[in-house]
VOBA-1610 file (N, C-alpha, C; in pm, whole numbers, padded with zeros to 5 digits, always signed):
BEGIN
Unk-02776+12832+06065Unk-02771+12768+05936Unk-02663+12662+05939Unk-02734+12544+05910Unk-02603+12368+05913Unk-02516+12459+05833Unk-02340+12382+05787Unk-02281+12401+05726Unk-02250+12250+05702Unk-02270+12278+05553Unk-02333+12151+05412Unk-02189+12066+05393Unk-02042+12171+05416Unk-01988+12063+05394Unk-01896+12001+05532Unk-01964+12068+05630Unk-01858+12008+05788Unk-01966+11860+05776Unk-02091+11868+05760Unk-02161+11765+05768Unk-02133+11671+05677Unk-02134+11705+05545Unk-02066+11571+05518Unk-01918+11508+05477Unk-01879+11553+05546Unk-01693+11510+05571Unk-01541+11577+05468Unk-01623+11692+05421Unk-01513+11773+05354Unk-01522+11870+05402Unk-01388+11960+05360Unk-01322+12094+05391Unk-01345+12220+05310Unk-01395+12344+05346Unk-01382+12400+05279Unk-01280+12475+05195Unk-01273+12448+05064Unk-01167+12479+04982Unk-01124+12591+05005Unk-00974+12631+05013Unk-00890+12737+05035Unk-00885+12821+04928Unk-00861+12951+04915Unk-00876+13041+04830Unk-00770+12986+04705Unk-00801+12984+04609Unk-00739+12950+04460Unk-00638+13041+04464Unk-00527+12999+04407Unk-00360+13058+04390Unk-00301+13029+04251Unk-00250+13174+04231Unk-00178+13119+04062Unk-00076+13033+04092Unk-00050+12977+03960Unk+00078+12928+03963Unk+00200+12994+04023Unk+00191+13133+03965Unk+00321+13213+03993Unk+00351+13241+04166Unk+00217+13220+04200Unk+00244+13209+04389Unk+00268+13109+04427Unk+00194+13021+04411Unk+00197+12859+04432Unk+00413+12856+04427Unk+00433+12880+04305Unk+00606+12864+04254Unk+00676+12972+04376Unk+00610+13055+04364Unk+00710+13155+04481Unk+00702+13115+04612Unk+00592+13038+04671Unk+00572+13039+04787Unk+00684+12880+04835Unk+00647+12799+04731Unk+00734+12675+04715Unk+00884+12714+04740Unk+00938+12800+04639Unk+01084+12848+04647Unk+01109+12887+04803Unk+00990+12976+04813Unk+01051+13065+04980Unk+01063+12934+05101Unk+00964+12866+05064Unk+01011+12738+05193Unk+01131+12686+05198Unk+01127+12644+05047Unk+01294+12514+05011Unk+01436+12637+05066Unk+01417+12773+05025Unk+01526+12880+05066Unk+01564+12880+05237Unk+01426+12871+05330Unk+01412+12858+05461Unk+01443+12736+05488Unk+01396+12666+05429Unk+01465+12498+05493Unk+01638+12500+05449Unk+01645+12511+05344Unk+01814+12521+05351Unk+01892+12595+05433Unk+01818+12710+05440Unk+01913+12808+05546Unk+01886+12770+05681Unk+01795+12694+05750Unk+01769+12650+05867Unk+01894+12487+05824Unk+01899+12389+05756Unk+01989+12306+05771Unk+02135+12377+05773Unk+02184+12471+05704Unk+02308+12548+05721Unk+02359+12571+05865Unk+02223+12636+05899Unk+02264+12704+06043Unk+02277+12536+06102Unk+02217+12466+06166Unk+02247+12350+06173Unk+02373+12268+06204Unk+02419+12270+06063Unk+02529+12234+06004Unk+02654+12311+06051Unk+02612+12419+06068Unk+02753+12526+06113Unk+02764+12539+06260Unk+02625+12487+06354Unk+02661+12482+06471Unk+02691+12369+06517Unk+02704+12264+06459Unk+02732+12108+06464Unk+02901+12106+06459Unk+02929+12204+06373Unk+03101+12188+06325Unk+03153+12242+06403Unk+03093+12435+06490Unk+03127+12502+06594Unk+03146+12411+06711Unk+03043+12333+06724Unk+03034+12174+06857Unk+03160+12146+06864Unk+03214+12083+06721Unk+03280+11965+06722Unk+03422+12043+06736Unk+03435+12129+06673Unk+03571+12261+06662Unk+03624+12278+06788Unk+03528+12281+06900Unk+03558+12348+07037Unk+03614+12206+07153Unk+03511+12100+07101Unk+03554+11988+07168Unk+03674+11927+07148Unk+03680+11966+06992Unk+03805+11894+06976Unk+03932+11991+07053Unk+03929+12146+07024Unk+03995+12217+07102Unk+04034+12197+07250Unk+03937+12199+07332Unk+03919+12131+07491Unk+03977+12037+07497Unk+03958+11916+07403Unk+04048+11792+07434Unk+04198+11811+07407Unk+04224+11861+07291Unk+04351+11875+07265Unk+04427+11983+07384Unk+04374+12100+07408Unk+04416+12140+07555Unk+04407+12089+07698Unk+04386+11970+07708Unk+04336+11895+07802Unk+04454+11829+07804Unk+04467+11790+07657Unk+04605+11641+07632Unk+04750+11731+07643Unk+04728+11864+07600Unk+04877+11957+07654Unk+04893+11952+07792Unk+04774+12004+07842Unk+04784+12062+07976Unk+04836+11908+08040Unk+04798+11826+08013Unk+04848+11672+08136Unk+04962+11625+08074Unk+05013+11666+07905Unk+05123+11639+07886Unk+05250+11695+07989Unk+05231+11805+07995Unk+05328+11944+08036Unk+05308+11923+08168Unk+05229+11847+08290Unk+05294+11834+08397Unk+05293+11722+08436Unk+05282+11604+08326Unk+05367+11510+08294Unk+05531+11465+08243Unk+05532+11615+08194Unk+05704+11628+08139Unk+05781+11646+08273Unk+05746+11656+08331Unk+05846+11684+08476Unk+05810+11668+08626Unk+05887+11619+08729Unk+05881+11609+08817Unk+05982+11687+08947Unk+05960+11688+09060Unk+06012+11747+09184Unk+06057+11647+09241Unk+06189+11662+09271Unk+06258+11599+09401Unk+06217+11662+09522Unk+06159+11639+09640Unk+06225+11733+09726Unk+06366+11725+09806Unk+06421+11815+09890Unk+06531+11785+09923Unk+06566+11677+10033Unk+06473+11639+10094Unk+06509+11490+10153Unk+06460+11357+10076Unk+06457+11379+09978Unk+06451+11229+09858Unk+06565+11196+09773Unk+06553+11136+09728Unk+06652+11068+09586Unk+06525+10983+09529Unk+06576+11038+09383Unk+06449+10950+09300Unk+06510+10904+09116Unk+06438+10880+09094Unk+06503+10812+08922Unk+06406+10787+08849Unk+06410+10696+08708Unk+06290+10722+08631Unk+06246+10553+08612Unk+06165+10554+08550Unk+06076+10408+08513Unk+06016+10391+08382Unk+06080+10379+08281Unk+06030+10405+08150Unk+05978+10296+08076Unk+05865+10253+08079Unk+05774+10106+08024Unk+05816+09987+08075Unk+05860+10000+08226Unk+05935+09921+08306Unk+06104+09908+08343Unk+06132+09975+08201Unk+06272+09998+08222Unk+06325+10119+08363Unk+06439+10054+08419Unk+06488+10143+08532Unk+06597+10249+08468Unk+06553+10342+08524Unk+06683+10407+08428Unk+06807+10478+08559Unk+06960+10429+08556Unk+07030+10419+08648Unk+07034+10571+08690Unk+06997+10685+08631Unk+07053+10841+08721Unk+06953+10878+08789Unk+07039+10875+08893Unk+06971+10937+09048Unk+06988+11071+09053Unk+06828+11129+09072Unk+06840+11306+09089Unk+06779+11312+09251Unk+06862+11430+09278Unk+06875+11445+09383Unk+06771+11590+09365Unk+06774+11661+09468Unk+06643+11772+09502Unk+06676+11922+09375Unk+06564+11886+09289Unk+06584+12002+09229Unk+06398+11958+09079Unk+06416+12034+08983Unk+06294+11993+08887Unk+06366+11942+08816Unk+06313+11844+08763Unk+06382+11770+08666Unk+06250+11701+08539Unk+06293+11683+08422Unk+06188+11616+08310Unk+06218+11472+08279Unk+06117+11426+08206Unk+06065+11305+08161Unk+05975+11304+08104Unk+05990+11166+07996Unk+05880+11126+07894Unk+05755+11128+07939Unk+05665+11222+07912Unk+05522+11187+07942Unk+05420+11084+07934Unk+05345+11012+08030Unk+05307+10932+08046Unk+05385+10808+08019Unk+05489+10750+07951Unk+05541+10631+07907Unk+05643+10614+08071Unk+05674+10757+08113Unk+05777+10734+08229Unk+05729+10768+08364Unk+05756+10685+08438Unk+05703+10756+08587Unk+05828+10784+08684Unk+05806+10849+08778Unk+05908+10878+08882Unk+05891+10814+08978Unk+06021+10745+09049Unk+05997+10682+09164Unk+06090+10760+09300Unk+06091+10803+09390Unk+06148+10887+09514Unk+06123+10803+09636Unk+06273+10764+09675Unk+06281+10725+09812Unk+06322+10834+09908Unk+06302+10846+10060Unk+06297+10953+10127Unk+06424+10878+10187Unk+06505+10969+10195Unk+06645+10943+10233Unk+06731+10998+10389Unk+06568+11066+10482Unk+06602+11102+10576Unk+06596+10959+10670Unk+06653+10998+10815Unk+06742+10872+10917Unk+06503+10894+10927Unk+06470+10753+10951Unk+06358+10744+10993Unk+06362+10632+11112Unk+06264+10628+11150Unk+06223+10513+11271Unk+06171+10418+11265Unk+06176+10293+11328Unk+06112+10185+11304Unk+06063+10140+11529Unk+05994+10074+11549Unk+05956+10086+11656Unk+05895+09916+11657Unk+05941+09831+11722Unk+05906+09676+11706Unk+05927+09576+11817Unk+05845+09507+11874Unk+05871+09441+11982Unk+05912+09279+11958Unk+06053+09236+12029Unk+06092+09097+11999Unk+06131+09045+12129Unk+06134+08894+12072Unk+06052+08804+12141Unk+06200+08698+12223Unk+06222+08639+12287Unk+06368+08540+12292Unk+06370+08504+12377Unk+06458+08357+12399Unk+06494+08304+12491Unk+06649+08325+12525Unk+06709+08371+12681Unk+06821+08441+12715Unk+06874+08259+12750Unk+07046+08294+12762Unk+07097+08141+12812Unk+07032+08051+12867Unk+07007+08136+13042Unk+06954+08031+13102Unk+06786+08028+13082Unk+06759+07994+12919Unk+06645+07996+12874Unk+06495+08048+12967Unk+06526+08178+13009Unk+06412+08264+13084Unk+06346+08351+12930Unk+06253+08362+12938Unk+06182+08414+12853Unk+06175+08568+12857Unk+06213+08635+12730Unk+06257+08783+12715Unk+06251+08835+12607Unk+06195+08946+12655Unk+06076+09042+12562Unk+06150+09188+12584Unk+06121+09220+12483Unk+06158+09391+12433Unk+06115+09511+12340Unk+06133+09617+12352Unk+06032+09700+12319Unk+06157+09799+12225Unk+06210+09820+12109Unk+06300+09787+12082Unk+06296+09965+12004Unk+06377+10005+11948Unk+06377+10155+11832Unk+06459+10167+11755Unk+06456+10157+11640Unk+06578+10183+11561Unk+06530+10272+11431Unk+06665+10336+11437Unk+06703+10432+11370Unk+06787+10408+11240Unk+06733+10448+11138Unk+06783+10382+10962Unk+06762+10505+10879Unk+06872+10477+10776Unk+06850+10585+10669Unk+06886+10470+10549Unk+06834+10503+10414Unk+06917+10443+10309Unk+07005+10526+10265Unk+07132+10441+10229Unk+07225+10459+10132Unk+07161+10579+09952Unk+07213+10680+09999Unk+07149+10752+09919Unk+07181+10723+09762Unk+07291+10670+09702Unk+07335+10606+09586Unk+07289+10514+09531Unk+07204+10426+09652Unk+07166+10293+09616Unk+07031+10240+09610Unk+06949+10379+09576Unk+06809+10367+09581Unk+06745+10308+09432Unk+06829+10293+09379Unk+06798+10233+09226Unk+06755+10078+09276Unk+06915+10013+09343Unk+06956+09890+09392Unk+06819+09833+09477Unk+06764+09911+09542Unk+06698+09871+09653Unk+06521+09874+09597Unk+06543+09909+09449Unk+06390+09965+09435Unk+06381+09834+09346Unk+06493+09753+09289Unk+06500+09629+09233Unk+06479+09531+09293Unk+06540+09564+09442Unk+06486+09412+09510Unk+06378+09421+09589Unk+06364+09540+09656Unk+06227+09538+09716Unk+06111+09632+09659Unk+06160+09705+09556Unk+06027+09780+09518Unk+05972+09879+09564Unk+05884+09870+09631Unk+05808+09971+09726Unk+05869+10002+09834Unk+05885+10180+09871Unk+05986+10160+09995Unk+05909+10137+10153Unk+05758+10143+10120Unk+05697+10083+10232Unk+05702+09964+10245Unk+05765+09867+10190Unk+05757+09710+10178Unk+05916+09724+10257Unk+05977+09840+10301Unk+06118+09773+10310Unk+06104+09717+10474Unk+06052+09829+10567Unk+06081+09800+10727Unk+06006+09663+10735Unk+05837+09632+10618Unk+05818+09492+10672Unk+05878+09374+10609Unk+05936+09416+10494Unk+05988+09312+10420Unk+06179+09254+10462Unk+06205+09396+10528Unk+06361+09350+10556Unk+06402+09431+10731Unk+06399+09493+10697Unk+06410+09548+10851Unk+06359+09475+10998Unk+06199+09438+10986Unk+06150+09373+11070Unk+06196+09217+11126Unk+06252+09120+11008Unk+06269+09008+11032Unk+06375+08982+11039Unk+06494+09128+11042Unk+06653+09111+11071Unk+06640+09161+11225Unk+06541+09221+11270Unk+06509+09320+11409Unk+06511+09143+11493Unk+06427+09081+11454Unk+06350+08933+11528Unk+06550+08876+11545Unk+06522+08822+11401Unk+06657+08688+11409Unk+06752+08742+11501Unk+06808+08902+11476Unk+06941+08904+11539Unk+06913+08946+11697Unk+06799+08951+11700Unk+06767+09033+11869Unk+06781+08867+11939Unk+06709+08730+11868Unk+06731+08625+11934Unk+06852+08578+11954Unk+06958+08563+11853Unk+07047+08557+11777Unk+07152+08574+11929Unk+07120+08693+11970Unk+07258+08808+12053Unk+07192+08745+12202Unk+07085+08755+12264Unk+07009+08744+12365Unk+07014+08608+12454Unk+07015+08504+12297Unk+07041+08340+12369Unk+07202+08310+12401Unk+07307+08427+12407Unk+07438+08437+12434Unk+07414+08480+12584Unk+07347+08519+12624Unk+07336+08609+12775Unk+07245+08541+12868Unk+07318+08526+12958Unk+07189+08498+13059Unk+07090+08590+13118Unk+06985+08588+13168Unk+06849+08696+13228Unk+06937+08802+13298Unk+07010+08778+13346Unk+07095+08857+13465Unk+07195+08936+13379Unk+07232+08892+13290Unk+07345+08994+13237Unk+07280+09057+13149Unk+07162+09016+13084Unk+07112+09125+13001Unk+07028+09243+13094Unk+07050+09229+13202Unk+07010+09363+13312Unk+07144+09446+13349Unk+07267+09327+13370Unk+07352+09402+13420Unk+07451+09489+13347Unk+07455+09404+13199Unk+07553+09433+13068Unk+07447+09488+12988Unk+07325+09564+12967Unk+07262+09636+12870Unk+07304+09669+12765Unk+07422+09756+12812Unk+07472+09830+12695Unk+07559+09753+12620Unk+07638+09653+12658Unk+07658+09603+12567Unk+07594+09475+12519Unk+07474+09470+12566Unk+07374+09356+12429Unk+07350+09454+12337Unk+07293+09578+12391Unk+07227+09693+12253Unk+07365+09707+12155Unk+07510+09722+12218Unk+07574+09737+12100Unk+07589+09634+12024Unk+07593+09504+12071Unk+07611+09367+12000Unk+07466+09327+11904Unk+07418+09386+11939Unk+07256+09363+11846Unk+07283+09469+11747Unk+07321+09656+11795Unk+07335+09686+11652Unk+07434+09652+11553Unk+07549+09597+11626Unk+07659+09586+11525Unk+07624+09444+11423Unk+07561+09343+11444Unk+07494+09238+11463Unk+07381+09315+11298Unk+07302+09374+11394Unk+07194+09422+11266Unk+07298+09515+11152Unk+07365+09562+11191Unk+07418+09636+11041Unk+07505+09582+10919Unk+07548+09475+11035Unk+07599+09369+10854Unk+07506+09281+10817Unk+07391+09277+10893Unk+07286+09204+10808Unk+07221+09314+10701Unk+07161+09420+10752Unk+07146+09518+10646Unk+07204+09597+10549Unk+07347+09609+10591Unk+07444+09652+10491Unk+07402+09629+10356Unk+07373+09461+10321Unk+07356+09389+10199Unk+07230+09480+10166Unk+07152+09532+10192Unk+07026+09573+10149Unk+07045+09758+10166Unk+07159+09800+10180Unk+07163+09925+10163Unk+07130+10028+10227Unk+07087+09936+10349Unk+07035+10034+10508Unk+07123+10045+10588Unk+07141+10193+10631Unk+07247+10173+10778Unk+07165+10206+10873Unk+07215+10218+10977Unk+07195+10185+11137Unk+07229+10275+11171Unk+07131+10382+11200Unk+07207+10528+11267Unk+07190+10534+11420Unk+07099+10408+11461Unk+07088+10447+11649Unk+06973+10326+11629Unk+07045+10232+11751Unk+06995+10155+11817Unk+06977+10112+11984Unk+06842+10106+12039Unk+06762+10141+12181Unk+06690+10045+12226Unk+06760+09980+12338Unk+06638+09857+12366Unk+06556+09990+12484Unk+06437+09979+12465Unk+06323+10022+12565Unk+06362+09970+12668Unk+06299+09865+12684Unk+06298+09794+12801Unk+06308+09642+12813Unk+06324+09536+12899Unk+06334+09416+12876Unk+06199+09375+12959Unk+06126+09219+12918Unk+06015+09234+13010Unk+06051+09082+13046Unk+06040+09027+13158Unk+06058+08870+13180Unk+05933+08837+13253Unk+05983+08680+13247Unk+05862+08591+13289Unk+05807+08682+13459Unk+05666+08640+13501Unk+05639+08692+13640Unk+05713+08613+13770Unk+05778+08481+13725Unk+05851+08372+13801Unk+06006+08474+13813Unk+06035+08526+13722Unk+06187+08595+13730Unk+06171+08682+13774Unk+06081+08812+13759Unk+06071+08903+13829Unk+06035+08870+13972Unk+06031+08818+14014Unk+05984+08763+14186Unk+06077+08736+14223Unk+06191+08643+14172Unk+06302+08572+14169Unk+06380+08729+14211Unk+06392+08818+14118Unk+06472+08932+14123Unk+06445+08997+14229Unk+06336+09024+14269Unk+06292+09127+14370Unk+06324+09081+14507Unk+06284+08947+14568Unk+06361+08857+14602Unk+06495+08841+14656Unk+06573+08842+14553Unk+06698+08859+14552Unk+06769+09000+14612Unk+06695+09088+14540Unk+06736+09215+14609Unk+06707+09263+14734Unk+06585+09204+14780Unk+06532+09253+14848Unk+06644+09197+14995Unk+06690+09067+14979Unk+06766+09019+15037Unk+06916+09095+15047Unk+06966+09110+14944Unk+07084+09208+14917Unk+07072+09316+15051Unk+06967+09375+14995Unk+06945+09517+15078Unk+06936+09443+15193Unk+06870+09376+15249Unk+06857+09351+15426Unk+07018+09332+15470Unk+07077+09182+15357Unk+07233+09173+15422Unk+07325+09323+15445Unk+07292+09421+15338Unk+07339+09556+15341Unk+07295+09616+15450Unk+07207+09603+15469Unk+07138+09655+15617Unk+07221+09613+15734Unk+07246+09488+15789Unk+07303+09404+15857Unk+07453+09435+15911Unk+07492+09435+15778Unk+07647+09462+15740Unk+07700+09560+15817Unk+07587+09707+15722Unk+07589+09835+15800Unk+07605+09846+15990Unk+07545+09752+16065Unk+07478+09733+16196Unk+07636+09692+16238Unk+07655+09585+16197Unk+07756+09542+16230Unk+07870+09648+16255Unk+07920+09660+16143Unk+08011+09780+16096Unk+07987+09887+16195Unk+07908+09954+16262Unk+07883+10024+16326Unk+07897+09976+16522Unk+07858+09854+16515Unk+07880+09819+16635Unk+08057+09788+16671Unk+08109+09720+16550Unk+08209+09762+16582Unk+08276+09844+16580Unk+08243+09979+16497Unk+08349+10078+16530Unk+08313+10153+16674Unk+08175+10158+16700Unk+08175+10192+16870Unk+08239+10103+16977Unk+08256+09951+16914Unk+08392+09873+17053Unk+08516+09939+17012Unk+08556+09952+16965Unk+08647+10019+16899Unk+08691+10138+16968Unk+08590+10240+16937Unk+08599+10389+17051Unk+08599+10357+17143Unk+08578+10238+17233Unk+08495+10248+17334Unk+08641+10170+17406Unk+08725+10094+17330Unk+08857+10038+17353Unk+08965+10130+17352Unk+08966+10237+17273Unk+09062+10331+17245Unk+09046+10429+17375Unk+08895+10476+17384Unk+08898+10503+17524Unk+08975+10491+17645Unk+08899+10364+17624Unk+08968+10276+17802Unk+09135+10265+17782Unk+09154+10258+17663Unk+09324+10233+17653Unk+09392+10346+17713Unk+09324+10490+17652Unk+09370+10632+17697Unk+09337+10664+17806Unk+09203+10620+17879Unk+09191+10633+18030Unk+09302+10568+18116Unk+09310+10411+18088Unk+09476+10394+18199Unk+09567+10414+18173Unk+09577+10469+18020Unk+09733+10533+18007Unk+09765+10610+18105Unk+09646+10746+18079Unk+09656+10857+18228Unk+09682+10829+18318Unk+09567+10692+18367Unk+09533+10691+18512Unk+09722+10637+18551Unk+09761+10537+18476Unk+09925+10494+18499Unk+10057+10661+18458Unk+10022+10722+18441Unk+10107+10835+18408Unk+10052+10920+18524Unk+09908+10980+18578Unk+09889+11043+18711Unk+09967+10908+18847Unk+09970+10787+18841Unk+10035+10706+18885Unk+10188+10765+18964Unk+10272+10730+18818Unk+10377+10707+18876Unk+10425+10898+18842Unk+10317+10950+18839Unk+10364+11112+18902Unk+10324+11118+19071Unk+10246+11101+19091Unk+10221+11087+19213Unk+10378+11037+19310Unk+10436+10928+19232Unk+10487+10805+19280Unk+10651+10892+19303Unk+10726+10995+19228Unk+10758+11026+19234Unk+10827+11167+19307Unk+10904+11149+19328Unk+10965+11315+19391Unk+10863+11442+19446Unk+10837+11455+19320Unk+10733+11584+19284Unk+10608+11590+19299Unk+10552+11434+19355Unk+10444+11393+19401Unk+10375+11485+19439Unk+10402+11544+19574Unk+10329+11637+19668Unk+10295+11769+19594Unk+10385+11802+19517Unk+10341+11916+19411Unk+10254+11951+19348Unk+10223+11773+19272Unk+10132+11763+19169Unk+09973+11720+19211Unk+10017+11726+19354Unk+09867+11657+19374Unk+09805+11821+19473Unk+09915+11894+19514Unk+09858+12026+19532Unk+09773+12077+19406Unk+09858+12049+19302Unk+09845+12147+19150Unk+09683+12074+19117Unk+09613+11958+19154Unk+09555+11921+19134Unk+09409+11983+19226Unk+09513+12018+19334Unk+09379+12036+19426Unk+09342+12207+19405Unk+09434+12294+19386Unk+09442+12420+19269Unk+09318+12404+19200Unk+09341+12321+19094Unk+09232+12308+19011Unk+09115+12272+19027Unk+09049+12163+19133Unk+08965+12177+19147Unk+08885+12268+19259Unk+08952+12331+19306Unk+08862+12456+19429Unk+08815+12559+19357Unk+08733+12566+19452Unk+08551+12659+19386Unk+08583+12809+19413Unk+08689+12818+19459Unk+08755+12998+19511Unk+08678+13006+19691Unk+08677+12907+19722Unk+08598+12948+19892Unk+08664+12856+19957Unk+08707+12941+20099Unk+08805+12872+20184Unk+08725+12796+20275Unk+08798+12688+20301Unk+08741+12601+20366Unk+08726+12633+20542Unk+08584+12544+20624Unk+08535+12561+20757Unk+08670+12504+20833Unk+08742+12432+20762Unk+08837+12305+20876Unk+08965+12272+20807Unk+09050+12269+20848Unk+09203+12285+20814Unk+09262+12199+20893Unk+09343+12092+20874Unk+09452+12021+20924Unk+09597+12050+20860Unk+09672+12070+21057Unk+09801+12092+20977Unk+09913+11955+21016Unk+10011+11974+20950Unk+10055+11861+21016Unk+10091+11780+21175Unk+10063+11866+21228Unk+10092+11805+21370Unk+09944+11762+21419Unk+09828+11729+21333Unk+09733+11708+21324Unk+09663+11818+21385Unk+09689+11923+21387Unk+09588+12049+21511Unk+09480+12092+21427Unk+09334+12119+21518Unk+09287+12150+21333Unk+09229+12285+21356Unk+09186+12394+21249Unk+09225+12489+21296Unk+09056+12546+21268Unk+08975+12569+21332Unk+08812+12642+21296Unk+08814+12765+21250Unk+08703+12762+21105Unk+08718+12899+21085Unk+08577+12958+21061Unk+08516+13059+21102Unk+08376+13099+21106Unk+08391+13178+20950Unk+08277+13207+20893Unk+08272+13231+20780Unk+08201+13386+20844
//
């Protein structure tokens, strides 16, 4: 069976409602929609309650380890307050400050190293190179001083250290000729550090140990040197030969002097009185203990003896 009204484009009407439902059913929605915007509303404020909480514990928590900083015990450090420097130097311990408006600045106040190769011409203008080490600490009082003129304390070895290392290493080096800065070392290295520490003084660095490595010269000087020595040593060689040949003429004179002393002292023993004595005493000494085949006596007779 068609249905009369799907066919022609209406709905069938919904069951008829009193007023008094129609009114109750109206109320019960508007009651549900309000209490659904409430809830809403109360979890919107719970949102905002908690975020704001989080942030505000967020802004403690970075306040509070913003209020203070650590020295450690090989630093010295001070404060920086909206650019302002502020002059007290704390030394290793916790110490506070304005949050966020102040920052801390810490220079490390242990002897550190610097390691740099310079460049020069020696008197007799030979070309000379070095491999150089030095040893620096700052002035622990004067890290305020030093953070004014140079700032960053990694800016100091290239900003001041390095180009007092150059000037005074040329400075000391073009006083010496190639040869004495091999033979006098130690004292170019002391004349270079004493040299570098009143240049750095002004900047608040001392000089706790200064080391030339090594010196390097042209390949024309080193040839020149080797050369030279090599010659040294042969004349040393020579010398030696000599020296030796003559102290064997020498023995060999002292000898012969003591051989005719004797031979003139068995001489004029012979020559004497006792002559005949001494030349028995001689013949004593050399016999083998076996008597001889043939004997002469003085009347020339000679006398045979069978063994």
């Amino acid at each position: 069976m068609y249905n009369y009204n799907y066919f022609c484009g209406t709905t069938p009407t919904e069951p008829s409602e009193t007023p008094e439902e129609r009114k109750a059913r109206l109320k019960k929605q508007a009651e549900e929609e309000k209490k659904r915007k409430e809830e809403e509303e109360r979890f919107y404020k719970q949102c905002v309650k908690y975020t704001l909480i989080g942030i505000w514990a967020l802004i403690l928590v970075i306040l509070f380890f913003k209020s203070w900083f650590i020295v450690e015990p090989w630093y010295n450090g001070f404060t920086v307050t909206l650019g302002k420097i502020n002059q007290t130097v704390y030394s290793d311990w916790l110490h506070l400050k304005t949050p966020v408006i102040t920052k801390a600045v810490k220079y490390n106040i242990q002897t550190q190293k610097l390691e740099a190769v310079a460049d020069a011409s020696s008197k007799d203008l030979q070309t000379v190179s070095a491999s150089i080490v030095v040893n620096y600490k700052y002035q622990e009082s004067a890290v305020v001083s030093l953070y004014k003129n140079v700032w960053k304390e990694e800016r100091v070895a290239e900003k001041i250290i390095q180009p007092a290392v150059q000037e005074v290493f040329k400075s000391v080096v073009a006083k010496y000729s190639a040869e004495q800065l091999i033979t006098d070392r130690s004292k170019v290295s002391q004349d270079i550090e004493a040299a570098l520490n009143d240049r750095l003084k002004t900047y608040w660095i001392q000089i706790q140990a200064f080391n030339i490595v090594n010196f390097d010269f042209s390949k024309s000087f080193n040839d020149a040197i080797e050369a030279k020595v090599t010659a040294e040593q042969n004349a040393l060689a020579e010398k030696n030969k000599l020296e030796k040949v003559k102290y064997e003429s020498e023995q060999k004179v002292v000898a012969a002097e003591a051989q005719a002393k004797a031979i003139e002292i068995q001489a004029k023993a012979i020559q004497n009185q006792w002559g005949k004595e001494y030349v028995q005493l001689k013949w004593i000494e050399k016999w083998n203990w076996q008597l001889p085949t043939t004997m002469a006596w003085e009347d020339t007779s000679l006398l045979i003896m069978k063994q």
